[in-house]
MDTraj code that builds the backbone (N, CA, C; nanometers):
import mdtraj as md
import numpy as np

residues = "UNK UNK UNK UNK UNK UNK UNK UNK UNK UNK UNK UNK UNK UNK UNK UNK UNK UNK UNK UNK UNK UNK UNK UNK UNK UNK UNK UNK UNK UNK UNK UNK UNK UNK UNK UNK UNK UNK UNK UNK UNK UNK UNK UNK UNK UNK UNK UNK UNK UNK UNK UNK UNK UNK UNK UNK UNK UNK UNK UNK UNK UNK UNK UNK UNK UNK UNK UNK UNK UNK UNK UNK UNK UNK UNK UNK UNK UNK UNK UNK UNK UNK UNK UNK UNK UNK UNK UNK UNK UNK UNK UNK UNK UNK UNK UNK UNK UNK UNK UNK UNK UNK UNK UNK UNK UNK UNK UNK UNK UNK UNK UNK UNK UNK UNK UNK UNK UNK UNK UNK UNK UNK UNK UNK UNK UNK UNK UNK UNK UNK UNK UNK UNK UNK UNK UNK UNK UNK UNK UNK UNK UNK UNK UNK UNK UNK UNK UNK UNK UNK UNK UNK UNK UNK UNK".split()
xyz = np.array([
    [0.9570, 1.0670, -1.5483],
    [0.8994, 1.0259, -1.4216],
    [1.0083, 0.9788, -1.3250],
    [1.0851, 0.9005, -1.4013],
    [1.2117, 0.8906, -1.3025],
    [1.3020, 0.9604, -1.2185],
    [1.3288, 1.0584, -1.3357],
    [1.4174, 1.1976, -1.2774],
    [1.3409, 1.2579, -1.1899],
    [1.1964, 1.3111, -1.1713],
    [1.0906, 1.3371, -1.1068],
    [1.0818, 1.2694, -0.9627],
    [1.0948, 1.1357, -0.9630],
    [1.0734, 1.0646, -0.8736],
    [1.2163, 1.0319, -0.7972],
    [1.3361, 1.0765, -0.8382],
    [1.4895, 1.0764, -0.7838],
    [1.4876, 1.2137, -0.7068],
    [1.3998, 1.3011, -0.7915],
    [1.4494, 1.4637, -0.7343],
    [1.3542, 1.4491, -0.5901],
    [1.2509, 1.3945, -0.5557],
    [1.1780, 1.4309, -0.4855],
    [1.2341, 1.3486, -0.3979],
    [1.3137, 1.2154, -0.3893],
    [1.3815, 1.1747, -0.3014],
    [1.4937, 1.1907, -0.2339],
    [1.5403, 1.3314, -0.3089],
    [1.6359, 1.3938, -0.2501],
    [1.5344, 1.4723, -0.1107],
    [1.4914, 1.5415, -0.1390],
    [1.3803, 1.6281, -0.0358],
    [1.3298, 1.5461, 0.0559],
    [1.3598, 1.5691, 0.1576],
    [1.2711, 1.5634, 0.2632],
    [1.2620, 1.5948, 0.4155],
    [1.2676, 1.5523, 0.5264],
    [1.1926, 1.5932, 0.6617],
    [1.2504, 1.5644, 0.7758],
    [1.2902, 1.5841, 0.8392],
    [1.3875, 1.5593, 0.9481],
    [1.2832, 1.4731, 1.0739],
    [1.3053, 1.3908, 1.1531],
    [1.2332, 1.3138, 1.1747],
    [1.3443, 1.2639, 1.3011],
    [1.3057, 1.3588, 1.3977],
    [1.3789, 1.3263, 1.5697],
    [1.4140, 1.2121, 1.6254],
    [1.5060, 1.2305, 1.6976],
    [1.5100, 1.1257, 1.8095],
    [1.4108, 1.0103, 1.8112],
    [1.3317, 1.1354, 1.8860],
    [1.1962, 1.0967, 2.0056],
    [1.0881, 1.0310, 1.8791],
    [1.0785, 1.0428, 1.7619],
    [1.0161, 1.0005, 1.6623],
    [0.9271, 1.1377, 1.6155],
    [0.9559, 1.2658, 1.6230],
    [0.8704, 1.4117, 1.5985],
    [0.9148, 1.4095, 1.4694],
    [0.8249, 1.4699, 1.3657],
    [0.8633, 1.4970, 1.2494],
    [0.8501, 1.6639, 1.2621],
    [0.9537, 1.7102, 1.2113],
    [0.9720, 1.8272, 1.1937],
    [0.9790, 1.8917, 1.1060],
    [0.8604, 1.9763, 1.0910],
    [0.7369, 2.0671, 0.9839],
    [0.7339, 2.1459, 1.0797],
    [0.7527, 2.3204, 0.9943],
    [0.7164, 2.4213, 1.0350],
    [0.5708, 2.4775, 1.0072],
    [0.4648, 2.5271, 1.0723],
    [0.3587, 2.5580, 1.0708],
    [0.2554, 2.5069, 1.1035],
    [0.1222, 2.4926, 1.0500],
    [-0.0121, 2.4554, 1.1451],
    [-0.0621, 2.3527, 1.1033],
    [0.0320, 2.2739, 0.9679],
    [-0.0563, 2.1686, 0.8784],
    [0.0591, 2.0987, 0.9238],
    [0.1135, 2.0626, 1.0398],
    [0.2187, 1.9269, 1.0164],
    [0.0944, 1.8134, 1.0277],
    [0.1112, 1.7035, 0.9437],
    [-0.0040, 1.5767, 0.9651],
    [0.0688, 1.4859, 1.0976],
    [-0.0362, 1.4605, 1.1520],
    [-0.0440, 1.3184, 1.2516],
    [-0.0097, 1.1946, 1.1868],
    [0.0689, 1.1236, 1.2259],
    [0.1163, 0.9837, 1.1456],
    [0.1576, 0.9256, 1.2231],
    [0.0224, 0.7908, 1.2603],
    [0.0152, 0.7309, 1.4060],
    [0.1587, 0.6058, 1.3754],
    [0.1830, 0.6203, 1.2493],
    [0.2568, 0.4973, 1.2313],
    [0.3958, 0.5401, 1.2181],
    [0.4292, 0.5861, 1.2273],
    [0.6023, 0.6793, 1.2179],
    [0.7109, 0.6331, 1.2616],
    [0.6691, 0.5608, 1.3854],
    [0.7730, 0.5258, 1.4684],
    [0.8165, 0.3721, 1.4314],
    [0.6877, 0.3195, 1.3682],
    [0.7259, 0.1879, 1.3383],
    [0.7902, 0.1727, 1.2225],
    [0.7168, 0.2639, 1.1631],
    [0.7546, 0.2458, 0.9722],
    [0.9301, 0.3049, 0.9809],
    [0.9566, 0.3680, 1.0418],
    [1.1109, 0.3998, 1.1018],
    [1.1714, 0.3010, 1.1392],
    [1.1531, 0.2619, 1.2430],
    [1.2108, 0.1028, 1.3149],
    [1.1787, 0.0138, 1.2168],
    [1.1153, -0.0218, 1.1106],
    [1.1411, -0.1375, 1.0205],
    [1.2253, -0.1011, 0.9216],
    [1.2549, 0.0713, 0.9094],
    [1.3557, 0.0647, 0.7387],
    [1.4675, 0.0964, 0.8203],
    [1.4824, 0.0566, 0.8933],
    [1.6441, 0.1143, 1.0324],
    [1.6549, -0.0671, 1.0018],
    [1.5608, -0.1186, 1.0276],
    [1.6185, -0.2884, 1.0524],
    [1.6613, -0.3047, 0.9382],
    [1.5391, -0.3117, 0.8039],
    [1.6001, -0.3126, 0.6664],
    [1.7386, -0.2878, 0.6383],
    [1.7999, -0.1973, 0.6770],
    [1.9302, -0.1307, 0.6217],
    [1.9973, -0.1530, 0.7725],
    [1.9774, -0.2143, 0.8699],
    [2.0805, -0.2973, 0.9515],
    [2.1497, -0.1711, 1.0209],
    [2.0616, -0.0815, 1.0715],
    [2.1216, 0.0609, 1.1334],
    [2.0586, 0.0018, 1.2745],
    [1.9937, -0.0494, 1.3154],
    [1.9858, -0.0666, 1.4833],
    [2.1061, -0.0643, 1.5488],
    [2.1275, 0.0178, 1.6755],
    [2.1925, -0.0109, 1.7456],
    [2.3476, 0.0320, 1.7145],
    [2.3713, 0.1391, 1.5858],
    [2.5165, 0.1560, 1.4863],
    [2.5298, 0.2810, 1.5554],
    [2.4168, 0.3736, 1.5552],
    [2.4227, 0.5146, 1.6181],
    [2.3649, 0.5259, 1.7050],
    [2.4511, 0.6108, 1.7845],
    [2.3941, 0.6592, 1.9392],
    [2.2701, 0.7829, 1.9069],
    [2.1252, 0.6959, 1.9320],
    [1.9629, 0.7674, 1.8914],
    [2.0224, 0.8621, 1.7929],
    [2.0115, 0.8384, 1.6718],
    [2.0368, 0.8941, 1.5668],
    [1.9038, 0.9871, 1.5203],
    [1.8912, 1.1280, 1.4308],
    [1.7670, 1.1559, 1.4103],
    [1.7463, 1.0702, 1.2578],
    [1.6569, 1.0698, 1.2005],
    [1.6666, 1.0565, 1.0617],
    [1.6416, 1.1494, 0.9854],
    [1.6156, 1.0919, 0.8046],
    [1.5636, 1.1477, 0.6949],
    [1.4643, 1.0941, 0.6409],
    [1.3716, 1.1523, 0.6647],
    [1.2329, 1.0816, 0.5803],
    [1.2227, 1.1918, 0.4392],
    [1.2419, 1.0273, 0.3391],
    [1.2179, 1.1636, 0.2289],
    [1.0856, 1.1745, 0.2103],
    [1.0379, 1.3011, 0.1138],
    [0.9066, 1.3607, 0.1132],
    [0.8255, 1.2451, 0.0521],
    [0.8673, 1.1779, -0.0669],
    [0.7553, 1.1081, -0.1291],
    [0.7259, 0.9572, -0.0161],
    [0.8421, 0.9355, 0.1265],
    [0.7729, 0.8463, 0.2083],
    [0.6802, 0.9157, 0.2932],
    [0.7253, 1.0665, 0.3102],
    [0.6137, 1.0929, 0.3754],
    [0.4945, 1.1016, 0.3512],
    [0.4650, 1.1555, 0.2169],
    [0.3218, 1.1648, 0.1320],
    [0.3105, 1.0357, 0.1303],
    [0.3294, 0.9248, 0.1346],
    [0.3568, 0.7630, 0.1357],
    [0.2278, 0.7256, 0.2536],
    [0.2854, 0.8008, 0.3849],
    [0.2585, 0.7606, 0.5195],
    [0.1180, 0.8246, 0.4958],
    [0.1220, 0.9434, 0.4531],
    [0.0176, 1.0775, 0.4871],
    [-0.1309, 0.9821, 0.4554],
    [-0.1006, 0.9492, 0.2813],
    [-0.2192, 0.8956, 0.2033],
    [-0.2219, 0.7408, 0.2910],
    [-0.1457, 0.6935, 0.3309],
    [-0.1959, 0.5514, 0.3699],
    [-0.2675, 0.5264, 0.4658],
    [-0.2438, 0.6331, 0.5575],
    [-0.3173, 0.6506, 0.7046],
    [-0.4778, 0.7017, 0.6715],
    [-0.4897, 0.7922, 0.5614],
    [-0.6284, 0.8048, 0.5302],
    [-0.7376, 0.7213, 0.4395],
    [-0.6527, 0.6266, 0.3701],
    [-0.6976, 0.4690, 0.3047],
    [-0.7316, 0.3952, 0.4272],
    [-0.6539, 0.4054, 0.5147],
    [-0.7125, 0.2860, 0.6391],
    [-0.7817, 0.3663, 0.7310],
    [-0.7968, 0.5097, 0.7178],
    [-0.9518, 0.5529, 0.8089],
    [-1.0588, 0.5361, 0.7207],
    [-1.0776, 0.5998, 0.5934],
    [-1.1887, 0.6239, 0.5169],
    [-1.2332, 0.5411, 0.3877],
    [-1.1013, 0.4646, 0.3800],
    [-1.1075, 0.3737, 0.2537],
    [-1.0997, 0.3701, 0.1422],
    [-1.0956, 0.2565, 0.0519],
    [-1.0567, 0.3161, -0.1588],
    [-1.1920, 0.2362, -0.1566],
    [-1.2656, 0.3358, -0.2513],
    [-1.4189, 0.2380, -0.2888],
    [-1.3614, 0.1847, -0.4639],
    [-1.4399, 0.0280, -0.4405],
    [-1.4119, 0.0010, -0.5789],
    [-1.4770, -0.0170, -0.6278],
    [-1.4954, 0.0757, -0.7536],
    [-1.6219, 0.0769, -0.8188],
    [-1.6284, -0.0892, -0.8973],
    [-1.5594, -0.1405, -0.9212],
    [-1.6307, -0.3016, -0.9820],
    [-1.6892, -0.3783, -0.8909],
    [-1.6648, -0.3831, -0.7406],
    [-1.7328, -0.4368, -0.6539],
    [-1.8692, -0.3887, -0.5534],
    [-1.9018, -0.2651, -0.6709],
    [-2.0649, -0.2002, -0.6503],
    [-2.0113, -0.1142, -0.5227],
    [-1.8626, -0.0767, -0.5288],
    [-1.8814, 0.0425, -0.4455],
    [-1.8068, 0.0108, -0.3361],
    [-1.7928, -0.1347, -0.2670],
    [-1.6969, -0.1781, -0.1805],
    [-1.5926, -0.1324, -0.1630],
    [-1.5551, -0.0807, 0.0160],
    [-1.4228, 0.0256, 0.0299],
    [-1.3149, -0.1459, 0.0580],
    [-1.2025, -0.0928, -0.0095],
    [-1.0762, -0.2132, 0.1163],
    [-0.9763, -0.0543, 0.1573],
    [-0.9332, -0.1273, 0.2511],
    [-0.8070, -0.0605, 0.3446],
    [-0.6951, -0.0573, 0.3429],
    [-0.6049, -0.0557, 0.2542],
    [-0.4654, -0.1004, 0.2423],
    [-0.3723, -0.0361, 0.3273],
    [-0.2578, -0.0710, 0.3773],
    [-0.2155, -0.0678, 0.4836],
    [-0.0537, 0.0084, 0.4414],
    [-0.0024, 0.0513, 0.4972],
    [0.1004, 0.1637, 0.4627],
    [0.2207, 0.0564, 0.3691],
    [0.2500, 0.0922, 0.2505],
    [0.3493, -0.0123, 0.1821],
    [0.2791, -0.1102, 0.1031],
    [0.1310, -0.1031, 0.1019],
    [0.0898, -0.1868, 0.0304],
    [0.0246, -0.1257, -0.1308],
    [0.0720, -0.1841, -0.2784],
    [-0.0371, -0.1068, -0.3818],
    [-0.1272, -0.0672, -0.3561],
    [-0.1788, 0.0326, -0.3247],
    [-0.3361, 0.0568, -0.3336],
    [-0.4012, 0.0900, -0.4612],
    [-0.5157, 0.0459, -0.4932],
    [-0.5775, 0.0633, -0.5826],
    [-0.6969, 0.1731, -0.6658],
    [-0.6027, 0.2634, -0.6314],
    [-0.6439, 0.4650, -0.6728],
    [-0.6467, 0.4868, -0.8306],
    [-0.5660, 0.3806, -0.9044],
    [-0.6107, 0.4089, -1.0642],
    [-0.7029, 0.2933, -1.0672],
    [-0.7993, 0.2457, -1.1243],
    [-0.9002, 0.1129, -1.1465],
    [-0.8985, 0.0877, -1.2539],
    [-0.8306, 0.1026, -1.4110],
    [-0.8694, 0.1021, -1.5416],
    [-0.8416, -0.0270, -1.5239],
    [-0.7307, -0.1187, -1.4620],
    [-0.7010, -0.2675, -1.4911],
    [-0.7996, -0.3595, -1.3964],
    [-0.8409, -0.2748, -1.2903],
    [-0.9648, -0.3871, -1.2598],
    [-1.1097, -0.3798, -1.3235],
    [-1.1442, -0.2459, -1.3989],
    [-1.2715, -0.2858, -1.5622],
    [-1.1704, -0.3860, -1.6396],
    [-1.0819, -0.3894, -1.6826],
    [-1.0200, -0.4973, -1.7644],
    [-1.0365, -0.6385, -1.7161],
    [-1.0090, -0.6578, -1.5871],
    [-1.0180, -0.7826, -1.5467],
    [-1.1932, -0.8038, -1.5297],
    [-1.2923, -0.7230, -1.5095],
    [-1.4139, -0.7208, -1.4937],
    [-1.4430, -0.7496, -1.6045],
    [-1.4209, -0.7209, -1.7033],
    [-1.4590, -0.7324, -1.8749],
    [-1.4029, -0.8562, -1.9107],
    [-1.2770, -0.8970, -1.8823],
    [-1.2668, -1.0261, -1.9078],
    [-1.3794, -1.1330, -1.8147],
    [-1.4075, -1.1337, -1.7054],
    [-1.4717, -1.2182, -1.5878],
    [-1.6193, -1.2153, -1.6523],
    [-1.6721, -1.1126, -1.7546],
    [-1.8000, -1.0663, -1.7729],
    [-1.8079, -1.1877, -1.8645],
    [-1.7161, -1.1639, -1.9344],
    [-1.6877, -1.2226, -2.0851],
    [-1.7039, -1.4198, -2.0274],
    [-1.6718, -1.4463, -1.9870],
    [-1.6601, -1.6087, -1.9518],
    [-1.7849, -1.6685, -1.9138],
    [-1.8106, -1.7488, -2.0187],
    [-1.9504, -1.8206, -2.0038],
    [-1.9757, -1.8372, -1.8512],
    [-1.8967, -1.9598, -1.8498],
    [-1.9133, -2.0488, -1.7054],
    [-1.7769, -1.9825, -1.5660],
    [-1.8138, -1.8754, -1.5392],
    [-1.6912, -1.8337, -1.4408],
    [-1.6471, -1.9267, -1.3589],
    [-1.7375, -2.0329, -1.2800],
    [-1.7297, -2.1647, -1.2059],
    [-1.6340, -2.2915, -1.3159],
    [-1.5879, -2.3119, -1.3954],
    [-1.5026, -2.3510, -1.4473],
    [-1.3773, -2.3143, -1.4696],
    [-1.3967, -2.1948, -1.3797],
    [-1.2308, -2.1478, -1.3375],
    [-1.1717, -2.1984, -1.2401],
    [-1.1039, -2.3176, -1.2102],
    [-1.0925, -2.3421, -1.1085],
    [-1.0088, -2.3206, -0.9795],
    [-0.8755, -2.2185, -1.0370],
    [-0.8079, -2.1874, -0.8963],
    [-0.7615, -2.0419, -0.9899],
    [-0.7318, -1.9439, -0.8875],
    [-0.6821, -1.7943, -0.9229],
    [-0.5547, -1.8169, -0.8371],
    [-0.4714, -1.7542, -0.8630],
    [-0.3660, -1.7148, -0.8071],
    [-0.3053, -1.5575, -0.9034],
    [-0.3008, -1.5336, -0.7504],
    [-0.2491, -1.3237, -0.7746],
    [-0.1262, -1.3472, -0.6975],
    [-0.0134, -1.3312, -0.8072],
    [0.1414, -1.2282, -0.7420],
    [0.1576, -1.1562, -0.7275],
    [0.2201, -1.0849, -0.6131],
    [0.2448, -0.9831, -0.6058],
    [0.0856, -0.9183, -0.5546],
    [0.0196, -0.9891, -0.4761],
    [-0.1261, -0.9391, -0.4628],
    [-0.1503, -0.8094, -0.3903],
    [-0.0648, -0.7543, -0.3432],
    [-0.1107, -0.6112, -0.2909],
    [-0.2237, -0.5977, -0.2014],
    [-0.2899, -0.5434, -0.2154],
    [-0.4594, -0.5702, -0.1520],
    [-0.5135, -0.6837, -0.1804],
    [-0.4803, -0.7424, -0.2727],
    [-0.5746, -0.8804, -0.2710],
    [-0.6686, -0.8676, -0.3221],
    [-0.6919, -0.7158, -0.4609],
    [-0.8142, -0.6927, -0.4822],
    [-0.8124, -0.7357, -0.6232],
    [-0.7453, -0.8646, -0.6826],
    [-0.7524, -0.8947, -0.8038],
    [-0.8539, -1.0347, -0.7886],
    [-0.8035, -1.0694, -0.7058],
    [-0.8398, -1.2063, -0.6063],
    [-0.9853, -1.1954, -0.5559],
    [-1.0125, -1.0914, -0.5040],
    [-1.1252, -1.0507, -0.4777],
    [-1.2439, -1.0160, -0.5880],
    [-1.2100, -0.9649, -0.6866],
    [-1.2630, -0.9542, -0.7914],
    [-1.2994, -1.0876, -0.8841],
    [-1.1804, -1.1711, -0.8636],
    [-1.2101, -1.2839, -0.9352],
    [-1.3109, -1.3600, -0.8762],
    [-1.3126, -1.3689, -0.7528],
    [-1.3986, -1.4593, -0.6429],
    [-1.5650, -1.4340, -0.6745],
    [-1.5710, -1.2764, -0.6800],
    [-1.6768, -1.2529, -0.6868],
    [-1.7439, -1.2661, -0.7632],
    [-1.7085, -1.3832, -0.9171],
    [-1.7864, -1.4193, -1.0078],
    [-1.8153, -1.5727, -0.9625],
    [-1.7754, -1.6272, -0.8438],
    [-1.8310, -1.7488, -0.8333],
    [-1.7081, -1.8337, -0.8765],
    [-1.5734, -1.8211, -0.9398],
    [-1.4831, -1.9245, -0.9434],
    [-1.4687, -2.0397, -0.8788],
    [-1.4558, -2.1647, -0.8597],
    [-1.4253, -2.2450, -0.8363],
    [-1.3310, -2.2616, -0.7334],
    [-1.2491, -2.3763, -0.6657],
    [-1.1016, -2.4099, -0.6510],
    [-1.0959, -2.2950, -0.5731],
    [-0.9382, -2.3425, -0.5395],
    [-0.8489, -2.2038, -0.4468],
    [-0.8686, -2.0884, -0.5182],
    [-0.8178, -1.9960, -0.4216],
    [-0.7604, -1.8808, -0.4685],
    [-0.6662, -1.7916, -0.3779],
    [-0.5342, -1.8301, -0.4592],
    [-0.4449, -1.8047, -0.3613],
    [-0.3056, -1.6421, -0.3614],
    [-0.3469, -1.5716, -0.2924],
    [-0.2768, -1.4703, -0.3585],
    [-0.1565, -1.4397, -0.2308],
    [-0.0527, -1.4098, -0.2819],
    [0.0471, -1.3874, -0.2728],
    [0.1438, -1.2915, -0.2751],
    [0.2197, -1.2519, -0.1656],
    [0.3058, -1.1251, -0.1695],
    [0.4269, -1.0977, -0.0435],
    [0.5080, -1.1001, -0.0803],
    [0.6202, -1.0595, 0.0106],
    [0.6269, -0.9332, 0.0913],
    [0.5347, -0.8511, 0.0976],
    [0.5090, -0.7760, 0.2094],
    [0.4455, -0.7481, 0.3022],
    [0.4897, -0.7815, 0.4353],
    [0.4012, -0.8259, 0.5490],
    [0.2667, -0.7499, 0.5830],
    [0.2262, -0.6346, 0.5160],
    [0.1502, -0.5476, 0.5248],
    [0.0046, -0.5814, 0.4516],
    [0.0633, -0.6444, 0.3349],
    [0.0035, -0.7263, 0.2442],
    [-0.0749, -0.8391, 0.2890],
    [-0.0058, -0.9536, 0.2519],
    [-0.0312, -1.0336, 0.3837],
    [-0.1442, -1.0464, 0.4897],
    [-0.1013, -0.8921, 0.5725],
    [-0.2087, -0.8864, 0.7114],
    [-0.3287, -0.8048, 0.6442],
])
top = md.Topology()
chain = top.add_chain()
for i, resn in enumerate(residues, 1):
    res = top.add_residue(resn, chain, resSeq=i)
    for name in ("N", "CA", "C"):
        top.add_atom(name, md.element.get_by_symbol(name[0]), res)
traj = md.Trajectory(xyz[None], top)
């Protein structure tokens, strides 16, 4: 998976000036967010302002990155432990497309006599916030405070 996931980051997309991604043919995707998600990994790596309007490299697996995230925040991830409830996760954030660990956490939450004697949750690394959410929804107690270093997250 590694080697897999190195090779595909070699590949990718040339990505203009002007912020155009450049794909030949009739399926290039719309990606309302391009220009930003650019201007934050230019700040990341401290390239503002080094090159005169430089084009970039978007590799392919950020672009499939962008592609799927933009259609999570039109149409949504339904979660089946919360009877079907969509959340929206936002470009850079885990989204939650495999679910086997939230039946696990459901099976544990099932399992607990008194769920209200839980009195505070805390999720690292909370991503969507949908561990947190899950926990809540048995009635827990106390805080519940989840947590994550990416501003995407977060909002």
């Amino acid at each position: 998976m590694l080697n897999i996931s190195q090779e595909i980051g070699r590949i990718g997309y040339l990505v203009e000036k002007d912020y155009n991604l450049v794909i030949q043919g009739d399926n290039k995707p719309e990606i309302s967010n391009l220009k930003s998600v650019i201007q934050e990994k230019a700040k990341e790596f401290n390239q503002i302002g080094k090159y005169k309007s430089p084009d970039y490299f978007l590799p392919a697996n950020m672009l499939y990155g962008l592609v799927s995230s933009q259609q999570w925040q039109k149409k949504g991830i339904e979660i089946l432990t919360l009877e079907g409830r969509l959340i929206y996760p936002l470009y850079g954030v885990w989204a939650p497309t495999s679910q086997e660990y939230l039946g696990l956490i459901d099976l544990y939450m099932k399992s607990v006599k008194e769920p209200a004697e839980i009195n505070n949750v805390v999720d690292l690394g909370c991503g969507t916030g949908i561990l947190g959410i899950l926990a809540g929804s048995y009635g827990t107690s106390g805080e519940l405070l989840a947590i994550d270093n990416q501003p995407n997250a977060i909002e």
